[in-house]
C-alpha positions as protocol buffer text, in pm:
chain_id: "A"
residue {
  index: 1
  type: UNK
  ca { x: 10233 y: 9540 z: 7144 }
}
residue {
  index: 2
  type: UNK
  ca { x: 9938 y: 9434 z: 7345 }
}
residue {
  index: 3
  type: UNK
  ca { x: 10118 y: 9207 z: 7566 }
}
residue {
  index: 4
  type: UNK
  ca { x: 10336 y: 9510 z: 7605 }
}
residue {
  index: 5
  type: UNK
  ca { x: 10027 y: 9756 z: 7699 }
}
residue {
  index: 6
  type: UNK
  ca { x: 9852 y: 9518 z: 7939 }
}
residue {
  index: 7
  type: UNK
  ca { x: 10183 y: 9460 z: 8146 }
}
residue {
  index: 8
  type: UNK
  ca { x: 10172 y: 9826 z: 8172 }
}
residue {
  index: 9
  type: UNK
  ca { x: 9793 y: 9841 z: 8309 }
}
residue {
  index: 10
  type: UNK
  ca { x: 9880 y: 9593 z: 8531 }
}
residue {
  index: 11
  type: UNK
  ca { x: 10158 y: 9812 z: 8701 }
}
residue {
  index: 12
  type: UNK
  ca { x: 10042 y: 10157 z: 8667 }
}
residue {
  index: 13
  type: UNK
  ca { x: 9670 y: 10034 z: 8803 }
}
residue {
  index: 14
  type: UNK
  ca { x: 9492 y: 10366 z: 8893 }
}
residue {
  index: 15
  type: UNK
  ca { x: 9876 y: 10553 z: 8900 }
}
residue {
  index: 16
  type: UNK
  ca { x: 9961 y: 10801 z: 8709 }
}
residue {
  index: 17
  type: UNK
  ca { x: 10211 y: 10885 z: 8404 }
}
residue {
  index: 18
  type: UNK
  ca { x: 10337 y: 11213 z: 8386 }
}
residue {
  index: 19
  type: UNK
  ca { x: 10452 y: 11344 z: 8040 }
}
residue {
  index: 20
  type: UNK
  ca { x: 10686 y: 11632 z: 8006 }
}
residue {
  index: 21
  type: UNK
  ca { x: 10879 y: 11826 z: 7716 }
}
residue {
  index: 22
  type: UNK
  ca { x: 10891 y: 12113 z: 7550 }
}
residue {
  index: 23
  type: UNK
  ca { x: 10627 y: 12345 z: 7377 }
}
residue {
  index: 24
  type: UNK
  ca { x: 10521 y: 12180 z: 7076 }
}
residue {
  index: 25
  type: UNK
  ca { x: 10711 y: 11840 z: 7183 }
}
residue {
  index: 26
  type: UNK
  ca { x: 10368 y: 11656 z: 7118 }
}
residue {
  index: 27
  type: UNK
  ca { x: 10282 y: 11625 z: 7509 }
}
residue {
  index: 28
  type: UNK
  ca { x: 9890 y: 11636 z: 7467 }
}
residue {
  index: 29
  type: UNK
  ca { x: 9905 y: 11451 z: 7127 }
}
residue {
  index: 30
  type: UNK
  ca { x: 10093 y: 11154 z: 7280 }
}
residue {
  index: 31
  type: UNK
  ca { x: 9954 y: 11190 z: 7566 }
}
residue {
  index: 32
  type: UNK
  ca { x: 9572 y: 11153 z: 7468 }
}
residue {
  index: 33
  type: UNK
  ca { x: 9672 y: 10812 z: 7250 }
}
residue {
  index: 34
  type: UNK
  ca { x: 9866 y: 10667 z: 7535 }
}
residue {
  index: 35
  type: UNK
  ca { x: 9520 y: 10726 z: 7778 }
}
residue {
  index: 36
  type: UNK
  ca { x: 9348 y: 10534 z: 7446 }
}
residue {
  index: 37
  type: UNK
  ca { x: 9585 y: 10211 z: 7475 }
}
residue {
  index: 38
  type: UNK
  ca { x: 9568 y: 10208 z: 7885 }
}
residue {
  index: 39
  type: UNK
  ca { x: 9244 y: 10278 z: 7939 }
}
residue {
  index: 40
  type: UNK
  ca { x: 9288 y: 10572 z: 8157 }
}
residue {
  index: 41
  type: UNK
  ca { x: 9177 y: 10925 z: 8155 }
}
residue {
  index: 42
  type: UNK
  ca { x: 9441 y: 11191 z: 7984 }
}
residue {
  index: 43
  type: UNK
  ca { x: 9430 y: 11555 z: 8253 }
}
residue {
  index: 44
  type: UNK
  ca { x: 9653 y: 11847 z: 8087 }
}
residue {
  index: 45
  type: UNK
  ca { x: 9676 y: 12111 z: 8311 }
}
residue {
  index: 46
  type: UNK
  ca { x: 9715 y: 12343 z: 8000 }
}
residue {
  index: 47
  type: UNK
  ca { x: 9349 y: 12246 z: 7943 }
}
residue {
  index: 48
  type: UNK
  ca { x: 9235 y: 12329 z: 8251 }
}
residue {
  index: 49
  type: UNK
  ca { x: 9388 y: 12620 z: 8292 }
}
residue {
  index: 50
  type: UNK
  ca { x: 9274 y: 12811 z: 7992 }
}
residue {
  index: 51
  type: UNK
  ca { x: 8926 y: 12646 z: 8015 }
}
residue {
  index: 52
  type: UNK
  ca { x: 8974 y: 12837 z: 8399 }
}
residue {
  index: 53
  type: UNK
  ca { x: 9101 y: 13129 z: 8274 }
}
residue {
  index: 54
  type: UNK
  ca { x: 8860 y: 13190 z: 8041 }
}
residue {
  index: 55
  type: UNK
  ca { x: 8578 y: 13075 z: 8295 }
}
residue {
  index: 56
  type: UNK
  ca { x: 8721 y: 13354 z: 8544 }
}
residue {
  index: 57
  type: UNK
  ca { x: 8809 y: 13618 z: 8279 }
}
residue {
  index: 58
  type: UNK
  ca { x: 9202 y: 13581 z: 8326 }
}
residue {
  index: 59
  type: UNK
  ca { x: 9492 y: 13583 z: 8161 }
}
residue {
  index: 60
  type: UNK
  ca { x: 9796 y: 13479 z: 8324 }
}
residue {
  index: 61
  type: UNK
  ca { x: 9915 y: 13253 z: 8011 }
}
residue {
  index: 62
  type: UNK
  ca { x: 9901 y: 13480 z: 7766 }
}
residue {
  index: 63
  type: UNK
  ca { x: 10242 y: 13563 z: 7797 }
}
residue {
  index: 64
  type: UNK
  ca { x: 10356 y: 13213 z: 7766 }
}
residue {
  index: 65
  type: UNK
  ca { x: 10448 y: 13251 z: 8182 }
}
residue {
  index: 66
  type: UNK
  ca { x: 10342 y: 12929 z: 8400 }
}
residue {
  index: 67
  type: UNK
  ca { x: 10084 y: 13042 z: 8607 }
}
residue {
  index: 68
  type: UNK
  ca { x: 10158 y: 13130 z: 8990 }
}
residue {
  index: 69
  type: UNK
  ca { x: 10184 y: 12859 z: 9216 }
}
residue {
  index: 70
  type: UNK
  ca { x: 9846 y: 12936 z: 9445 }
}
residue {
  index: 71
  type: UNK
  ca { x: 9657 y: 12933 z: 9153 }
}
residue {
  index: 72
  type: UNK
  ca { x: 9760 y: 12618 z: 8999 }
}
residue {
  index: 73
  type: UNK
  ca { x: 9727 y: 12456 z: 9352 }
}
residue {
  index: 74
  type: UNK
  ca { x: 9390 y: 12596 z: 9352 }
}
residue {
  index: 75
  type: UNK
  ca { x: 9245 y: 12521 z: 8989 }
}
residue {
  index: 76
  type: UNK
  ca { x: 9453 y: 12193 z: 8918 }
}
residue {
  index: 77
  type: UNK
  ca { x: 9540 y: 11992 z: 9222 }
}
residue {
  index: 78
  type: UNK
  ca { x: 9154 y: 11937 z: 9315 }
}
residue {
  index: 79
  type: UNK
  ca { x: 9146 y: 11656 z: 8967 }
}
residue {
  index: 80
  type: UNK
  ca { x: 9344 y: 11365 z: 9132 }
}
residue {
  index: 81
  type: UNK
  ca { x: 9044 y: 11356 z: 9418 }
}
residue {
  index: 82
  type: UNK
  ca { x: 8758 y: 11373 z: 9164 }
}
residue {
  index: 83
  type: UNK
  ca { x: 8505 y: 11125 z: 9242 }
}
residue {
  index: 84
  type: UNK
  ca { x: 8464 y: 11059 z: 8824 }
}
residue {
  index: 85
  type: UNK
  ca { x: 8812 y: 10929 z: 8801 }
}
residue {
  index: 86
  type: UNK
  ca { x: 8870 y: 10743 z: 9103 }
}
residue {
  index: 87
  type: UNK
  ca { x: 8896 y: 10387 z: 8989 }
}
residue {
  index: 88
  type: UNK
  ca { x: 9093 y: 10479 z: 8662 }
}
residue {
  index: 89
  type: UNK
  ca { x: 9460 y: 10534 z: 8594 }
}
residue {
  index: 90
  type: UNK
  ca { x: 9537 y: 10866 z: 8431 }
}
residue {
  index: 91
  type: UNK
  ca { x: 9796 y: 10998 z: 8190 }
}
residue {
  index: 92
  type: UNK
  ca { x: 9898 y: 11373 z: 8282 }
}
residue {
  index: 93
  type: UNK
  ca { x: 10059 y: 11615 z: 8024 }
}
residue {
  index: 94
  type: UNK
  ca { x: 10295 y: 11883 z: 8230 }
}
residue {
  index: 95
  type: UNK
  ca { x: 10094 y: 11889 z: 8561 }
}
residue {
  index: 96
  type: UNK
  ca { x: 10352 y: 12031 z: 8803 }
}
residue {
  index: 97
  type: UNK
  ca { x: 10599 y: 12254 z: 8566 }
}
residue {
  index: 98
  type: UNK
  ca { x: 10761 y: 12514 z: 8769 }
}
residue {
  index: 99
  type: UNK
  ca { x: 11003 y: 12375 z: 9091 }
}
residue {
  index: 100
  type: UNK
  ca { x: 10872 y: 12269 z: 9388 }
}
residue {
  index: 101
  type: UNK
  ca { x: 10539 y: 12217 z: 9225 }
}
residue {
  index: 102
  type: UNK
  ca { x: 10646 y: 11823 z: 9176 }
}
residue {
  index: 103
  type: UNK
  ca { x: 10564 y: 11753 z: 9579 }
}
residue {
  index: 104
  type: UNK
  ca { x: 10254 y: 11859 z: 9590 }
}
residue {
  index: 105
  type: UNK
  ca { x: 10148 y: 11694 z: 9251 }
}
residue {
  index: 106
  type: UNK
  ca { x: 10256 y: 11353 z: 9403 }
}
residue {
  index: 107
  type: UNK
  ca { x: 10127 y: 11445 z: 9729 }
}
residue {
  index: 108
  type: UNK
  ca { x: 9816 y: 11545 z: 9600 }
}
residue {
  index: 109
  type: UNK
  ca { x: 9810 y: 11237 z: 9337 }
}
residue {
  index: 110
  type: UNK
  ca { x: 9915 y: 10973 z: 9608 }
}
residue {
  index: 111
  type: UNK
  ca { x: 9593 y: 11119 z: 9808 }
}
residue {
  index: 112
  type: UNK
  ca { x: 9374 y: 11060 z: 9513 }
}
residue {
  index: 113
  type: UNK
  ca { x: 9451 y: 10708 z: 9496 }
}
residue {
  index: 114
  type: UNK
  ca { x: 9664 y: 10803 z: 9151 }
}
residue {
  index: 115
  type: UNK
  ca { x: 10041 y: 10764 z: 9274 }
}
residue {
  index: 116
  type: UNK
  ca { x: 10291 y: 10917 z: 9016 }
}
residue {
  index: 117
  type: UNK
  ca { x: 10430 y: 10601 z: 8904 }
}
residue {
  index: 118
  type: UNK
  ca { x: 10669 y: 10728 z: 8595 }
}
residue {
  index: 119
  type: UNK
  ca { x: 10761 y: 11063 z: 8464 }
}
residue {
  index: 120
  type: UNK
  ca { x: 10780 y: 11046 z: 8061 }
}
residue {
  index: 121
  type: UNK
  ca { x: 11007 y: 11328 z: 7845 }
}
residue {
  index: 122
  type: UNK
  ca { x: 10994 y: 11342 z: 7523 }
}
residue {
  index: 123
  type: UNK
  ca { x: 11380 y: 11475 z: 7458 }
}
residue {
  index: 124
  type: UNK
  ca { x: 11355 y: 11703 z: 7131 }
}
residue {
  index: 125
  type: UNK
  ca { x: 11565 y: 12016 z: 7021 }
}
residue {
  index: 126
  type: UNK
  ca { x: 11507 y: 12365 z: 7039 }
}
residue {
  index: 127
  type: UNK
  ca { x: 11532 y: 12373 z: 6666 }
}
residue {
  index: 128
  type: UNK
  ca { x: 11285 y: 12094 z: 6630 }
}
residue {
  index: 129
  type: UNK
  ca { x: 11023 y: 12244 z: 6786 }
}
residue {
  index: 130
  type: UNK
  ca { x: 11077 y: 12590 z: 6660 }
}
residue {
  index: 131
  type: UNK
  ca { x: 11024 y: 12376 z: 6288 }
}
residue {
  index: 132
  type: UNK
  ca { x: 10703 y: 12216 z: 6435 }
}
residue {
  index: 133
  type: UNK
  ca { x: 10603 y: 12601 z: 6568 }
}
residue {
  index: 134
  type: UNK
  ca { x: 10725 y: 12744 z: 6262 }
}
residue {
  index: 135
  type: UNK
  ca { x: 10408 y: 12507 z: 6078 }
}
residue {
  index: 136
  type: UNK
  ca { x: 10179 y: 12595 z: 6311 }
}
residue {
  index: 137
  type: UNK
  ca { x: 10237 y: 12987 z: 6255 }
}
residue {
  index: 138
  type: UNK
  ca { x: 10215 y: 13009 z: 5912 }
}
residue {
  index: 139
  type: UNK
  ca { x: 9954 y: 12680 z: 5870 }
}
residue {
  index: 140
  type: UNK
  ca { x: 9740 y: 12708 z: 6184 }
}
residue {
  index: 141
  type: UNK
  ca { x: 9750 y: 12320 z: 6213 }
}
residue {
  index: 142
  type: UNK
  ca { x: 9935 y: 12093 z: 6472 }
}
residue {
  index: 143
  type: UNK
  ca { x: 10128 y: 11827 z: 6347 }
}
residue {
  index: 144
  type: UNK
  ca { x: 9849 y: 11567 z: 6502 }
}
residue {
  index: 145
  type: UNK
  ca { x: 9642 y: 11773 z: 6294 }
}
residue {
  index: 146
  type: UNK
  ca { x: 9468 y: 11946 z: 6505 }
}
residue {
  index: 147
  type: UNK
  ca { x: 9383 y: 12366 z: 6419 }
}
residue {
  index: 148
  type: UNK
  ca { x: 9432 y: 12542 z: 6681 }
}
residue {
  index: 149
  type: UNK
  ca { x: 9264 y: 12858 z: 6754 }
}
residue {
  index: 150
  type: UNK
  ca { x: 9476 y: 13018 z: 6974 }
}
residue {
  index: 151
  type: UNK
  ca { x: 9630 y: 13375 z: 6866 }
}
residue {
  index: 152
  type: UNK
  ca { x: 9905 y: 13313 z: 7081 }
}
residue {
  index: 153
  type: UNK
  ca { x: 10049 y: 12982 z: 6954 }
}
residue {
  index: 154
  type: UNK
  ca { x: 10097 y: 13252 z: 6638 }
}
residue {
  index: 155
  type: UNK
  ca { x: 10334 y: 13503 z: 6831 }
}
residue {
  index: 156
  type: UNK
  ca { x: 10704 y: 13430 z: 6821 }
}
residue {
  index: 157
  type: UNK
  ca { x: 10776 y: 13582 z: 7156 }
}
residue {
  index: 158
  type: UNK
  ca { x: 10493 y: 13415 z: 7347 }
}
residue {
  index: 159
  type: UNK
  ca { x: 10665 y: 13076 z: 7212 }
}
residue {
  index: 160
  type: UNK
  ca { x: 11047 y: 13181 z: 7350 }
}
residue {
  index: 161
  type: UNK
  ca { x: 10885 y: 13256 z: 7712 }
}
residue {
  index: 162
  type: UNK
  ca { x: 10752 y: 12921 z: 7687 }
}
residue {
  index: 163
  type: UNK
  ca { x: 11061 y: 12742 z: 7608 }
}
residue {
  index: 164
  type: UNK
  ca { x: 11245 y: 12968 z: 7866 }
}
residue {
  index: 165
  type: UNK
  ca { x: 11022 y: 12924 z: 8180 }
}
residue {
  index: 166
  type: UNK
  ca { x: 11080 y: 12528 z: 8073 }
}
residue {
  index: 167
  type: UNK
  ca { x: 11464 y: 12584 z: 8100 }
}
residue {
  index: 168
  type: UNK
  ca { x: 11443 y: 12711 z: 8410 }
}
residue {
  index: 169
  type: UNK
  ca { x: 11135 y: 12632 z: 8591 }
}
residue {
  index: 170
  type: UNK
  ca { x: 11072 y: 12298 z: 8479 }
}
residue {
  index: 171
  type: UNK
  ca { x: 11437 y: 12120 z: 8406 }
}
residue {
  index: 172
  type: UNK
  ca { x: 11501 y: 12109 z: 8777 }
}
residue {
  index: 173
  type: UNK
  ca { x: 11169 y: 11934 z: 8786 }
}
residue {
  index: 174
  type: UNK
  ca { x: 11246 y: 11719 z: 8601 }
}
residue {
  index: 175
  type: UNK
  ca { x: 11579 y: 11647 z: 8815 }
}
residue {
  index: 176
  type: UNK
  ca { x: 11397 y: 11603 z: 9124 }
}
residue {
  index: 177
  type: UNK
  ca { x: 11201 y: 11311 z: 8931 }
}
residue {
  index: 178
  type: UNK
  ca { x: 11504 y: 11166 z: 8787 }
}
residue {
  index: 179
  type: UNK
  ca { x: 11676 y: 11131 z: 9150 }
}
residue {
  index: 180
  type: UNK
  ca { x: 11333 y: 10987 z: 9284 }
}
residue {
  index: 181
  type: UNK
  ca { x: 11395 y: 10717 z: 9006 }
}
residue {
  index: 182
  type: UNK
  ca { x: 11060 y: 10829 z: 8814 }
}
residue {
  index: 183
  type: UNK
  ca { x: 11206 y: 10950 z: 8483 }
}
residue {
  index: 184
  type: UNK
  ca { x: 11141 y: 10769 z: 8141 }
}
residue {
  index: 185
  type: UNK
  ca { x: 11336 y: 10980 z: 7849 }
}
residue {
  index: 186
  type: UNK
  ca { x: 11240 y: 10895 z: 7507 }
}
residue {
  index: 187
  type: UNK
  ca { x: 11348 y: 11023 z: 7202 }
}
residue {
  index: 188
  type: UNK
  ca { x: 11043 y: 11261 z: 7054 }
}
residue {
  index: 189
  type: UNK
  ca { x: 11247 y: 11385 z: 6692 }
}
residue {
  index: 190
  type: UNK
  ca { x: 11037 y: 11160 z: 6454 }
}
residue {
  index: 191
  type: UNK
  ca { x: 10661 y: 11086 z: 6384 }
}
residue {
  index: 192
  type: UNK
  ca { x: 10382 y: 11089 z: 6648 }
}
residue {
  index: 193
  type: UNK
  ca { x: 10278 y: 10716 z: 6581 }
}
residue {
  index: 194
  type: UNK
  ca { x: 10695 y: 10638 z: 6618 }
}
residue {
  index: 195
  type: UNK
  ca { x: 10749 y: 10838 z: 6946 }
}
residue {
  index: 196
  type: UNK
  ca { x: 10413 y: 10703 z: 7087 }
}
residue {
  index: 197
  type: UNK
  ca { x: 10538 y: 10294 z: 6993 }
}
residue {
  index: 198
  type: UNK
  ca { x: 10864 y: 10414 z: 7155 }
}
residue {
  index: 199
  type: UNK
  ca { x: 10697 y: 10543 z: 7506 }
}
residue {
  index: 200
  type: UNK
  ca { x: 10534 y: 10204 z: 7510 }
}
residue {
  index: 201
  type: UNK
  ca { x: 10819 y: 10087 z: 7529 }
}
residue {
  index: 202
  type: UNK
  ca { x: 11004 y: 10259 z: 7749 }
}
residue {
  index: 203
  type: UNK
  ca { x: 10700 y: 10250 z: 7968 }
}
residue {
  index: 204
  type: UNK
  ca { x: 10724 y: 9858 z: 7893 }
}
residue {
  index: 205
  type: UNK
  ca { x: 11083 y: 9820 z: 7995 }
}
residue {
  index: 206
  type: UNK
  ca { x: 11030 y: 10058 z: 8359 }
}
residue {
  index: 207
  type: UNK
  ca { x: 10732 y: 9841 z: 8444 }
}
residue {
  index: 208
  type: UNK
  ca { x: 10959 y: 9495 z: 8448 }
}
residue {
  index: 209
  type: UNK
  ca { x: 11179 y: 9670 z: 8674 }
}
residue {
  index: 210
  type: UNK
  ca { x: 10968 y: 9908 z: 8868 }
}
């Protein structure tokens, strides 16, 4: 395994890895142990976008709607040029989710010295994560065990509009990466610790040939 993770920060260098899926497909939990192994910093643009909404009094996510595009340029985009994480790679959870987004993330990345250099999804069910949301409604606790606090990871239809604005605003997304030759799927329907060994080694595998 750690022959495996230094080949990777060899290749990625101060790139970027993208990780997609759907709500409650274990983005952020992967995502922040990945960032661990590689050194790098972990940006979720879910983060920043409530810790901006609530800074600004707004609410656009309630609803479980991706924020408008001017907006996200605005709050989000300004990270990949931050003098802080300049000379580190960095390990993104869903930056770039509704179509047409994905060009100015790279653009934007590419400019901060952090070139999108794979695009990760973590391929689960519907029915899967509506099990893992299912825990997290009537437990309050993540699978990585974390407790969230948020009222609205509670609310059934706040959790559809979030799987629906994936289908269609984030699929074709994830299209455009796949013809760019950027997509890394990996199987995300077991344990955190398994899917996590697995993205090393998919990550592993794109590196030799990337």
């Amino acid at each position: 395994m750690e022959e495996k993770i230094e080949a990777i920060k060899k290749w990625l260098g101060t790139g970027s890895i993208n990780i997609f899926g759907l709500p409650m497909s274990g983005k952020d939990t992967v995502g922040i142990k990945l960032a661990e192994m590689l050194g790098a910093r972990f940006l979720s643009s879910g983060i920043i976008i409530r810790a901006m909404e609530q800074e600004q009094n707004q609410h656009y996510t309630d609803s479980g709607q991706l924020i408008p595009n001017d907006v996200f340029y605005k709050w989000v985009l300004p990270y990949f040029s931050r003098s802080d994480l300049a000379d580190v790679p960095l390990v993104l959870s869903s930056v770039g989710r509704w179509s047409g987004e994905e060009n100015y993330v790279m653009n934007a990345a590419d400019d901060g010295g952090h070139p999108i250099k794979a695009v990760v999804l973590l391929n689960i069910s519907e029915a899967d994560v509506t099990e893992r949301w299912n825990i997290v409604r009537e437990q309050g606790v993540r699978e990585s065990g974390e407790i969230t606090k948020r009222e609205d990871d509670k609310r059934r239809e706040v959790f559809d509009t979030r799987i629906k604005e994936f289908n269609e605003k984030t699929v074709p997304v994830l299209k455009h990466y796949q013809e760019l030759g950027l997509l890394v799927p990996v199987q995300a329907d077991m344990t955190r610790e398994e899917v996590l060994n697995l993205v090393v080694e998919k990550l592993y595998e794109y590196s030799l040939k990337n």
